[in-house]
N, CA, C and O atoms as a Tinker XYZ file with bonds, in Angstrom:
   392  protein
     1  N      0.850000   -1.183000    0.000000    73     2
     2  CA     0.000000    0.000000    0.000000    64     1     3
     3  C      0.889000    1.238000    0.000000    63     2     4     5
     4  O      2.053000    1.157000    0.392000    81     3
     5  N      0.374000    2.353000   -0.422000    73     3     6
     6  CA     1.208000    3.738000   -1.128000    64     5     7
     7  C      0.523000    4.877000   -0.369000    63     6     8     9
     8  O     -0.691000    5.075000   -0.416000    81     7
     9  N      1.500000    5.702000    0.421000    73     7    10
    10  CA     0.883000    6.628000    0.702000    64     9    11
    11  C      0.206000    7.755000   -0.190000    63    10    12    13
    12  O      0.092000    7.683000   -1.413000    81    11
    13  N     -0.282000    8.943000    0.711000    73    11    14
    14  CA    -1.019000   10.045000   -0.061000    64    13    15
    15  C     -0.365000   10.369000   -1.230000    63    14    16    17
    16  O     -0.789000   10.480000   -2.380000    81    15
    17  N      1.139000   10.550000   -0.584000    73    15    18
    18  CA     2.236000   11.605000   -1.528000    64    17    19
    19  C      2.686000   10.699000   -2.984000    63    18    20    21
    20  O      2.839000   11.210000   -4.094000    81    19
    21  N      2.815000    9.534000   -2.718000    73    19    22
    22  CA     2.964000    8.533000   -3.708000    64    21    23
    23  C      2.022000    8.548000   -4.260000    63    22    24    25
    24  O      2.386000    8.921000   -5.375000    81    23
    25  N      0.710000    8.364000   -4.311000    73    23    26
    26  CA    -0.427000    8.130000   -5.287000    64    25    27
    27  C     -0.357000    9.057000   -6.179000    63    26    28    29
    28  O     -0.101000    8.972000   -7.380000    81    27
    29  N     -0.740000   10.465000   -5.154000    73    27    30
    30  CA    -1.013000   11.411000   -6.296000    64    29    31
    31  C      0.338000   11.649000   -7.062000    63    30    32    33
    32  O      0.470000   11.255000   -8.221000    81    31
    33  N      1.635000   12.500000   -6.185000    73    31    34
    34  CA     2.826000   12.236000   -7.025000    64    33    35
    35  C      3.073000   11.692000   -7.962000    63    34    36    37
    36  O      3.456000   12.329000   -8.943000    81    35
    37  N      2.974000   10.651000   -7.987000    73    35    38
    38  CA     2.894000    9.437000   -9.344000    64    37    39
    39  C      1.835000    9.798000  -10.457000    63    38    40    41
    40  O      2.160000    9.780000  -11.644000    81    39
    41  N      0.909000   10.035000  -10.159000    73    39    42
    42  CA    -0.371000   10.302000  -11.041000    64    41    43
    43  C      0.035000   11.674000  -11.539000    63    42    44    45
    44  O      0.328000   11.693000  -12.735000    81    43
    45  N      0.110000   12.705000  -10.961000    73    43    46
    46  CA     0.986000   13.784000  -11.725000    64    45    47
    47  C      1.871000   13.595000  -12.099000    63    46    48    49
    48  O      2.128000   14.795000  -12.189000    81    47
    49  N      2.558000   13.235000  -12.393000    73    47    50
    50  CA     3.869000   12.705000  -13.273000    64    49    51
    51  C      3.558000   12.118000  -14.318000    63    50    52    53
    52  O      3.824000   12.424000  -15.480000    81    51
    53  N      3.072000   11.388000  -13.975000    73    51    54
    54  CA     2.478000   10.220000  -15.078000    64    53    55
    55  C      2.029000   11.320000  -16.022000    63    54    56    57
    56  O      2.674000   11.538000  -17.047000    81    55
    57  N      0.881000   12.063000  -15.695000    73    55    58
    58  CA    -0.425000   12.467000  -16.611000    64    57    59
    59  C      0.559000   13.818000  -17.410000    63    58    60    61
    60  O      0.406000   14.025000  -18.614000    81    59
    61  N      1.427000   14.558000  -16.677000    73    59    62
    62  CA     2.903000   15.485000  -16.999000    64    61    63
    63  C      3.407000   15.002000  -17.965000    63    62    64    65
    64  O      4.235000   15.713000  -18.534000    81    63
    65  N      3.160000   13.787000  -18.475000    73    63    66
    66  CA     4.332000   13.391000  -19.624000    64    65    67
    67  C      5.452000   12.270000  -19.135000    63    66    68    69
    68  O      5.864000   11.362000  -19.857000    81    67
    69  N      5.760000   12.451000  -18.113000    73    67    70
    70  CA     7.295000   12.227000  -17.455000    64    69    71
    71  C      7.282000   10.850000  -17.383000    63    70    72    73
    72  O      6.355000   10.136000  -17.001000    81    71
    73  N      8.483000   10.495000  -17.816000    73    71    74
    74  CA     8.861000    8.781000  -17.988000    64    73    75
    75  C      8.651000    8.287000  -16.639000    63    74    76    77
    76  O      8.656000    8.918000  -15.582000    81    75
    77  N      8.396000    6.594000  -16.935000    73    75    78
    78  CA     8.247000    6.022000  -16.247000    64    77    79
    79  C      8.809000    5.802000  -14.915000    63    78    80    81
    80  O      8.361000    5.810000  -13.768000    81    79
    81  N     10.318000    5.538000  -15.645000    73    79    82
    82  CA    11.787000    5.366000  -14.585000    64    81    83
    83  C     11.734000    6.746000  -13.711000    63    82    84    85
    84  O     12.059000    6.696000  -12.525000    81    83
    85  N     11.246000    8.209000  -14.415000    73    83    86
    86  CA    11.569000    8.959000  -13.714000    64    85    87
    87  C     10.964000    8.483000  -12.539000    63    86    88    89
    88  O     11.626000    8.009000  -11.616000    81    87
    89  N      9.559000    8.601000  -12.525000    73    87    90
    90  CA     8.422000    8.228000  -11.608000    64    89    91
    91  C      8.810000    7.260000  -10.360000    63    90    92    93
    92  O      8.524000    7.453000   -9.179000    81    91
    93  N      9.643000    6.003000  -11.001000    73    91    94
    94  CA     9.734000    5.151000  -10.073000    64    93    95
    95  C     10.703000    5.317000   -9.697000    63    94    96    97
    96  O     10.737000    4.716000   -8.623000    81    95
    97  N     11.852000    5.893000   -9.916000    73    95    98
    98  CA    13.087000    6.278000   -9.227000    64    97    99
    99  C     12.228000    7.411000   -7.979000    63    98   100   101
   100  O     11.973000    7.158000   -6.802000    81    99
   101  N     11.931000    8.706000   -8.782000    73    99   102
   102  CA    11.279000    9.323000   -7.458000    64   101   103
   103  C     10.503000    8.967000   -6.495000    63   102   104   105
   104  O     10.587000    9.512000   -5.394000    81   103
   105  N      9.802000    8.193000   -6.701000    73   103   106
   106  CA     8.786000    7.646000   -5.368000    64   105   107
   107  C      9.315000    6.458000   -4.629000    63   106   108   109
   108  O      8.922000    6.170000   -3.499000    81   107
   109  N     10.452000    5.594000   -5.461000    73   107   110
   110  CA    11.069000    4.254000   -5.034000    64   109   111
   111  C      9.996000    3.404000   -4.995000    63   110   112   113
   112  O      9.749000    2.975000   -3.868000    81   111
   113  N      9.161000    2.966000   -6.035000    73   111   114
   114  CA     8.137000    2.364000   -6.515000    64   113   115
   115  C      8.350000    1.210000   -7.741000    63   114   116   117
   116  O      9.305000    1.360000   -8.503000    81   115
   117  N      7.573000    0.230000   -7.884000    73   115   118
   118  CA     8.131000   -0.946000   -9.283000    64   117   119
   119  C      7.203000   -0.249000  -10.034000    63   118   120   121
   120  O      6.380000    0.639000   -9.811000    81   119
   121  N      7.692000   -1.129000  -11.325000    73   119   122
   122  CA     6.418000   -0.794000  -12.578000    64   121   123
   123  C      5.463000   -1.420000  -12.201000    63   122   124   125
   124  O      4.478000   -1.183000  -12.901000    81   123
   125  N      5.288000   -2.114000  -11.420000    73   123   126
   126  CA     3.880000   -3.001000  -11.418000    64   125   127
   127  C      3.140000   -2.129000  -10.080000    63   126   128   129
   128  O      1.978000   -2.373000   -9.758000    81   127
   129  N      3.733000   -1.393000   -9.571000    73   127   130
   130  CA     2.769000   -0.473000   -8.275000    64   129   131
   131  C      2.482000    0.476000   -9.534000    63   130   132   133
   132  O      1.396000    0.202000  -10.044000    81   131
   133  N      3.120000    1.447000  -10.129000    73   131   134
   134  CA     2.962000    2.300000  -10.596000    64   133   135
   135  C      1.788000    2.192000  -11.943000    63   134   136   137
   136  O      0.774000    2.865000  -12.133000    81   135
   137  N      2.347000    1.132000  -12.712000    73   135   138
   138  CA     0.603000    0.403000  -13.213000    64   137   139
   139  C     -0.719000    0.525000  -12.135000    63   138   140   141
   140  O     -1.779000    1.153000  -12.126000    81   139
   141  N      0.057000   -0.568000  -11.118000    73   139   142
   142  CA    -1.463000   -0.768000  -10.660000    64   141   143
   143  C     -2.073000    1.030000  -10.629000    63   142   144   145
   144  O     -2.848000    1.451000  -11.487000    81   143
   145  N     -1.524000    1.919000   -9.452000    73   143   146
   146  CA    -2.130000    3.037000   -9.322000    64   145   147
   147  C     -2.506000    3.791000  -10.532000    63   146   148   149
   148  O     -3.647000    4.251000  -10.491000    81   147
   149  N     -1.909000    3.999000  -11.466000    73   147   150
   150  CA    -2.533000    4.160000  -13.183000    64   149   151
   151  C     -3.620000    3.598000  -13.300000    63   150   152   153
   152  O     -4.513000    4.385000  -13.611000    81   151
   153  N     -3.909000    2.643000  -13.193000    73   151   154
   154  CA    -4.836000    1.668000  -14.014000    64   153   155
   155  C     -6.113000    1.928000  -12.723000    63   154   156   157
   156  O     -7.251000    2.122000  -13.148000    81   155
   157  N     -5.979000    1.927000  -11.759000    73   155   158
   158  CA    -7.168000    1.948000  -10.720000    64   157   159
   159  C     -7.179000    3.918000  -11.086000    63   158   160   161
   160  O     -8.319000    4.370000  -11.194000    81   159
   161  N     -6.361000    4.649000  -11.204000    73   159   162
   162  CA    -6.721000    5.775000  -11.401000    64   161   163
   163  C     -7.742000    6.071000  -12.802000    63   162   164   165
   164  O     -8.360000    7.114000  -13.017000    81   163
   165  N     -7.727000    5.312000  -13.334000    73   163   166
   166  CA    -8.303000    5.538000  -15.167000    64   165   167
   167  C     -9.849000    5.107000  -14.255000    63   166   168   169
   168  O    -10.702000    5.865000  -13.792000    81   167
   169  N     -9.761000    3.406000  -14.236000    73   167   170
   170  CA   -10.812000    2.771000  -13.921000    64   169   171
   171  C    -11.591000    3.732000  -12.918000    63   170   172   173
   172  O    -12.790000    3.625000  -13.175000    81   171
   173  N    -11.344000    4.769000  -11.711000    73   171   174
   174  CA   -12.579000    5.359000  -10.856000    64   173   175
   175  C    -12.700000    6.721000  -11.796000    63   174   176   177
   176  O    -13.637000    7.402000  -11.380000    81   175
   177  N    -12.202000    7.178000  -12.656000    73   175   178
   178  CA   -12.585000    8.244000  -13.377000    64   177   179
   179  C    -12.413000    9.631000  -12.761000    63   178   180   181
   180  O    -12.700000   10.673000  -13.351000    81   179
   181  N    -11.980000    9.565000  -11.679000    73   179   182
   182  CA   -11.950000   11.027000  -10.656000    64   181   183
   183  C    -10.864000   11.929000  -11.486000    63   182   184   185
   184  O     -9.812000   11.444000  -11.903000    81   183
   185  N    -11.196000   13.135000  -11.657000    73   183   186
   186  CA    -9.826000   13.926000  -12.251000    64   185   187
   187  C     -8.942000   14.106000  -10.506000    63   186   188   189
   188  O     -9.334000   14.058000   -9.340000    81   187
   189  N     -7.460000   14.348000  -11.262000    73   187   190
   190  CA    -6.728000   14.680000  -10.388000    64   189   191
   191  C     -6.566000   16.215000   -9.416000    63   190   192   193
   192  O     -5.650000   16.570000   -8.673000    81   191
   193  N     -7.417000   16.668000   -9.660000    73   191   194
   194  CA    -7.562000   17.879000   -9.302000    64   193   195
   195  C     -8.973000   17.292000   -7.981000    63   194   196   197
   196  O     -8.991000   18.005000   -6.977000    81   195
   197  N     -9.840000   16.329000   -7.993000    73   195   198
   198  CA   -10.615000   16.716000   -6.677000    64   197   199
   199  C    -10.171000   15.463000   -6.012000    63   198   200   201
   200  O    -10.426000   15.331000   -4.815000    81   199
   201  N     -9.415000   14.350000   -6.774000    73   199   202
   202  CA    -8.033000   13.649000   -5.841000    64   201   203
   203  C     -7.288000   14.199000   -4.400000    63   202   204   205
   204  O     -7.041000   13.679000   -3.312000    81   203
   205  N     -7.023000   15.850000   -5.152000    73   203   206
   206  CA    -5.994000   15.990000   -4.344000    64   205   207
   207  C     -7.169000   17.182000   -3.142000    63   206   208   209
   208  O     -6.636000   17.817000   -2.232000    81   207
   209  N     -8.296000   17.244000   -3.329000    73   207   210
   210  CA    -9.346000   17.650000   -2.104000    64   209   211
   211  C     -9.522000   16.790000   -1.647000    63   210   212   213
   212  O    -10.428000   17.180000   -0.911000    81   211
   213  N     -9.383000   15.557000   -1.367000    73   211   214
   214  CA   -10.007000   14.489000   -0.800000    64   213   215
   215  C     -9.178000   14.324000    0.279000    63   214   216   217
   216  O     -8.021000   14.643000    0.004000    81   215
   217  N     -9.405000   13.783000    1.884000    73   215   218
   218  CA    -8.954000   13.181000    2.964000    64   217   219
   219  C     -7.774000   12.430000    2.353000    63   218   220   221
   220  O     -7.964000   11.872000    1.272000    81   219
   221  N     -6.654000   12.363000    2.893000    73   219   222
   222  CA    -5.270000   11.128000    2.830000    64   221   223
   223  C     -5.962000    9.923000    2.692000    63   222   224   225
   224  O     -6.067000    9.286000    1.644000    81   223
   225  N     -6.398000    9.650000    3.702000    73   223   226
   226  CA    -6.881000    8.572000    4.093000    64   225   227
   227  C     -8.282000    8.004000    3.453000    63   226   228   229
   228  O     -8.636000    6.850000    3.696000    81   227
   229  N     -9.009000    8.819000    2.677000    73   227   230
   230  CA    -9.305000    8.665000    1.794000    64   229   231
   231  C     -9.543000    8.192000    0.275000    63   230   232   233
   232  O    -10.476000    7.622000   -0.292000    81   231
   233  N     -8.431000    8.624000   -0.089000    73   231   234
   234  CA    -7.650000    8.801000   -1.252000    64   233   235
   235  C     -6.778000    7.133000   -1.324000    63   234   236   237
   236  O     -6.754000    6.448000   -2.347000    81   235
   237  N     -6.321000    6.858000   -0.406000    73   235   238
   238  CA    -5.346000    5.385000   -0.135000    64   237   239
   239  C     -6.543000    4.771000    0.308000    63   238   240   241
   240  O     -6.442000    3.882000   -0.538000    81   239
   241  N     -7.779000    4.419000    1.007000    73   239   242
   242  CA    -8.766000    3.789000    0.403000    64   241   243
   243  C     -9.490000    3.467000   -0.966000    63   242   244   245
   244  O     -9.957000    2.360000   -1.235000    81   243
   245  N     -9.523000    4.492000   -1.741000    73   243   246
   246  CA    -9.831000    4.242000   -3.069000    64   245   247
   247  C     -8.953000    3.218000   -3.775000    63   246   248   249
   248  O     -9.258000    2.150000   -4.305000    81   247
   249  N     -7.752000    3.847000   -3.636000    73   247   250
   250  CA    -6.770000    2.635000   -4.416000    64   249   251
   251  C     -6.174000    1.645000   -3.931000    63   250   252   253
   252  O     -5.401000    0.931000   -4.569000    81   251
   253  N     -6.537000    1.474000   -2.511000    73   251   254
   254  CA    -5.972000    0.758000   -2.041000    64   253   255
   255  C     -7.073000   -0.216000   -1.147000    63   254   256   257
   256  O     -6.584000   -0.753000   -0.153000    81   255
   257  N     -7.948000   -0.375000   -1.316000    73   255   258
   258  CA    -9.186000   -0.647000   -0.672000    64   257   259
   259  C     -8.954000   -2.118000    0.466000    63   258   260   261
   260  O     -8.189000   -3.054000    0.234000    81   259
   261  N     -9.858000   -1.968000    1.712000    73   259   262
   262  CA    -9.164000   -3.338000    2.702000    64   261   263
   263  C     -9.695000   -4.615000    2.497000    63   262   264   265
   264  O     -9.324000   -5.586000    3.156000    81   263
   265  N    -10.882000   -4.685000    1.268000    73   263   266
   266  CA   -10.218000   -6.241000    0.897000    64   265   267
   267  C     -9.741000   -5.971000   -0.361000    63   266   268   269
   268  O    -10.020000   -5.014000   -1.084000    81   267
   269  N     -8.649000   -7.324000   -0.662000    73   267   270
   270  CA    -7.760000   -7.051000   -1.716000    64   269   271
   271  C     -8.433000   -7.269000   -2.923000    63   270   272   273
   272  O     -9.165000   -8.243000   -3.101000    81   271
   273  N     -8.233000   -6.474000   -3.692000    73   271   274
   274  CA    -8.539000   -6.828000   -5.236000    64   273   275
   275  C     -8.224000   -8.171000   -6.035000    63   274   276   277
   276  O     -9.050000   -8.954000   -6.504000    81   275
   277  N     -6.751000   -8.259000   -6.081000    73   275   278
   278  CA    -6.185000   -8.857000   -6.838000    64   277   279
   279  C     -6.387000  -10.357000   -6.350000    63   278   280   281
   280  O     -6.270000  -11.265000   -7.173000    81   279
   281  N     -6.667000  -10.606000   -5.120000    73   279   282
   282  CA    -6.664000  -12.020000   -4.633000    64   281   283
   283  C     -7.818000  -12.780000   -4.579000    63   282   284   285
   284  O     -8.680000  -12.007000   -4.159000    81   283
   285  N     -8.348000  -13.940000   -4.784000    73   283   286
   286  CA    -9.308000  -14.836000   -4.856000    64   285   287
   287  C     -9.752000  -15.576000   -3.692000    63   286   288   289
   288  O     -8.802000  -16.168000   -3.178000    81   287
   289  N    -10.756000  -15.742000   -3.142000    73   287   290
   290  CA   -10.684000  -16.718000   -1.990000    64   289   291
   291  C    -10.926000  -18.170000   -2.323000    63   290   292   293
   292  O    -12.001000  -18.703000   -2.597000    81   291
   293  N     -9.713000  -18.714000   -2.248000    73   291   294
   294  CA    -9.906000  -20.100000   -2.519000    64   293   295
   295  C     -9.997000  -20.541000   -1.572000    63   294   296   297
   296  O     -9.481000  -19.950000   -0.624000    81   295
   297  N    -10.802000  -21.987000   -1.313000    73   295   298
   298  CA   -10.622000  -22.729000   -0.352000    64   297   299
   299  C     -9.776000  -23.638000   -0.141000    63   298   300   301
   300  O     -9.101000  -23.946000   -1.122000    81   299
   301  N     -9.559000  -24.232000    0.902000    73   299   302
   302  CA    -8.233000  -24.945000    1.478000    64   301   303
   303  C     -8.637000  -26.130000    0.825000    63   302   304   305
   304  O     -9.805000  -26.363000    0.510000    81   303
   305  N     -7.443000  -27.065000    0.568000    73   303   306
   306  CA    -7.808000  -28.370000    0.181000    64   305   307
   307  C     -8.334000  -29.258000    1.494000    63   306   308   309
   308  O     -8.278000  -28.727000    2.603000    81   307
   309  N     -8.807000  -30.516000    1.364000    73   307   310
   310  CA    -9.024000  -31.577000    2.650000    64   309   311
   311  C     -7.824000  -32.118000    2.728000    63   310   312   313
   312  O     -7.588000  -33.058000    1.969000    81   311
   313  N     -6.664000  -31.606000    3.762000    73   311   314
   314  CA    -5.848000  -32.220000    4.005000    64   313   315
   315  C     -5.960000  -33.683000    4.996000    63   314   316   317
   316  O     -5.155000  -34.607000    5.117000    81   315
   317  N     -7.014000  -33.507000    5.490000    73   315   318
   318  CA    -7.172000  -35.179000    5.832000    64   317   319
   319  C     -7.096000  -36.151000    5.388000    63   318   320   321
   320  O     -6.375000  -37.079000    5.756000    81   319
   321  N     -8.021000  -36.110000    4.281000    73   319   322
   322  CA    -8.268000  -36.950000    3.030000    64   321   323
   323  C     -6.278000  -37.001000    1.939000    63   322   324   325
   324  O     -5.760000  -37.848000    1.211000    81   323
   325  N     -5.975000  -36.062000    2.276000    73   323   326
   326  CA    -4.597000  -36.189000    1.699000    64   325   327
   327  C     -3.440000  -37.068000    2.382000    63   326   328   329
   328  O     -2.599000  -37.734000    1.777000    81   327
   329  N     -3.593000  -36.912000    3.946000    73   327   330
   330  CA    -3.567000  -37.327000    5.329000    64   329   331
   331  C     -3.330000  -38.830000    4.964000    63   330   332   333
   332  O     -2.277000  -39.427000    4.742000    81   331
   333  N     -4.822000  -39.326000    4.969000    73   331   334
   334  CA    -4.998000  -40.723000    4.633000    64   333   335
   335  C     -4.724000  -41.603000    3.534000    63   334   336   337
   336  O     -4.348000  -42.775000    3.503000    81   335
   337  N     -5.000000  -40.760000    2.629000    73   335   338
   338  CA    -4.615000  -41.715000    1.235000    64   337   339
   339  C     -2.556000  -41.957000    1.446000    63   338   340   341
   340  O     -1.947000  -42.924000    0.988000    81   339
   341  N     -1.944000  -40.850000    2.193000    73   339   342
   342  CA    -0.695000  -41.323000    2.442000    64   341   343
   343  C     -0.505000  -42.028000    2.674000    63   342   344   345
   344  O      0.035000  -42.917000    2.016000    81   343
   345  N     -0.998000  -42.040000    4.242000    73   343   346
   346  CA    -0.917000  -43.075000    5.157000    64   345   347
   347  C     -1.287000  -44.462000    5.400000    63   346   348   349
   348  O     -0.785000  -45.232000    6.218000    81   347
   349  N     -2.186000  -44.664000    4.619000    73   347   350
   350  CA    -2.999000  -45.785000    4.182000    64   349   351
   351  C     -1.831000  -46.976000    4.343000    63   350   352   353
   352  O     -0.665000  -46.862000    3.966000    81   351
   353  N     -2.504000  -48.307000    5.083000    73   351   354
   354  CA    -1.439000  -49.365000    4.597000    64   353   355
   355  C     -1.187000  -49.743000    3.544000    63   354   356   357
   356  O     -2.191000  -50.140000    2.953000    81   355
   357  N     -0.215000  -49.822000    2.950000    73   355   358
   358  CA    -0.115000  -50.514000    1.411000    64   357   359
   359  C      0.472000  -49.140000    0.553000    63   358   360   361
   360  O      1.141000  -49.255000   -0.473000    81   359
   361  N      0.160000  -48.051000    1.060000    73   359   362
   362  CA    -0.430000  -46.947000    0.299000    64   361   363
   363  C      1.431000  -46.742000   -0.777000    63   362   364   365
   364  O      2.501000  -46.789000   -0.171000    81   363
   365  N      1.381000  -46.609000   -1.781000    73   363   366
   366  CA     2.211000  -46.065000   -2.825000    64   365   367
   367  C      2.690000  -44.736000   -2.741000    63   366   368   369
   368  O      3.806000  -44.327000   -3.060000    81   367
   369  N      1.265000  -43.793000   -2.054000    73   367   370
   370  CA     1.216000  -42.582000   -2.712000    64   369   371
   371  C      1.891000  -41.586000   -2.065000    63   370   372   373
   372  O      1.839000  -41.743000   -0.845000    81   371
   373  N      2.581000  -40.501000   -2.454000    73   371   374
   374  CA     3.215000  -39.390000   -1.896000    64   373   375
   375  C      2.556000  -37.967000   -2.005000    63   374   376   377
   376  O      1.506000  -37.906000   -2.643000    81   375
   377  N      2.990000  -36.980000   -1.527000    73   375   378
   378  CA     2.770000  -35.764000   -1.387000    64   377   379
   379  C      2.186000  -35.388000   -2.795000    63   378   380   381
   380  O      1.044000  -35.182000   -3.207000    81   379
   381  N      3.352000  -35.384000   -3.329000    73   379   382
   382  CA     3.385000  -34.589000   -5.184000    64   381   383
   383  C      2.410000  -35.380000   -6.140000    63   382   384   385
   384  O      1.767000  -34.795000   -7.012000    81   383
   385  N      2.332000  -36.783000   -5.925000    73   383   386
   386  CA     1.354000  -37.141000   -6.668000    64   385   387
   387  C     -0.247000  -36.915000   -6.487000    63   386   388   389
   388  O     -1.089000  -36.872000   -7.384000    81   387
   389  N     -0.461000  -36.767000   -4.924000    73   387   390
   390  CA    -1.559000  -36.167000   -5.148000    64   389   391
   391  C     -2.057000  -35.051000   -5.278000    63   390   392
   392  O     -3.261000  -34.934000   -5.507000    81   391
């Protein structure tokens, strides 16, 4: 997660023209933060001008929101059932094969 000064910083720069590297050298940011905040900046449509009226804390909610975007909730496998078919007498089977 990116503070106030990083979001917008970056987003003015960006929208300025100014290369990429500049961007991420100044904020000490990857290309893939600096995407993401681009790309969530396009996607809510807000100009950068009532961005920068908005609460800090605010602003790093929008792009940064507390459940994660990018992640899926998968469920856990039945490690019991993985458990047993190991353990099983006779059993052949290992970790990787199942």
């Amino acid at each position: 997660m990116q503070d106030y000064n990083t979001i917008i910083g970056s987003i003015q720069m960006r929208l300025n023209g100014c290369q990429t590297r500049s961007v991420m050298d100044r904020y000490k940011i990857g290309s893939g933060t600096l995407n993401l905040i681009m790309s969530r900046y396009y996607a809510n449509g807000i100009p950068i001008e009532e961005l920068r009226m908005m609460a800090p804390k605010e602003v790093e909610n929008l792009f940064y929101p507390q459940k994660n975007l990018q992640r899926k909730d998968v469920p856990l496998p039945d490690f019991q059932y993985y458990y047993d078919r190991i353990h099983a007498p006779g059993s052949r089977m290992n970790i990787s094969f199942c």
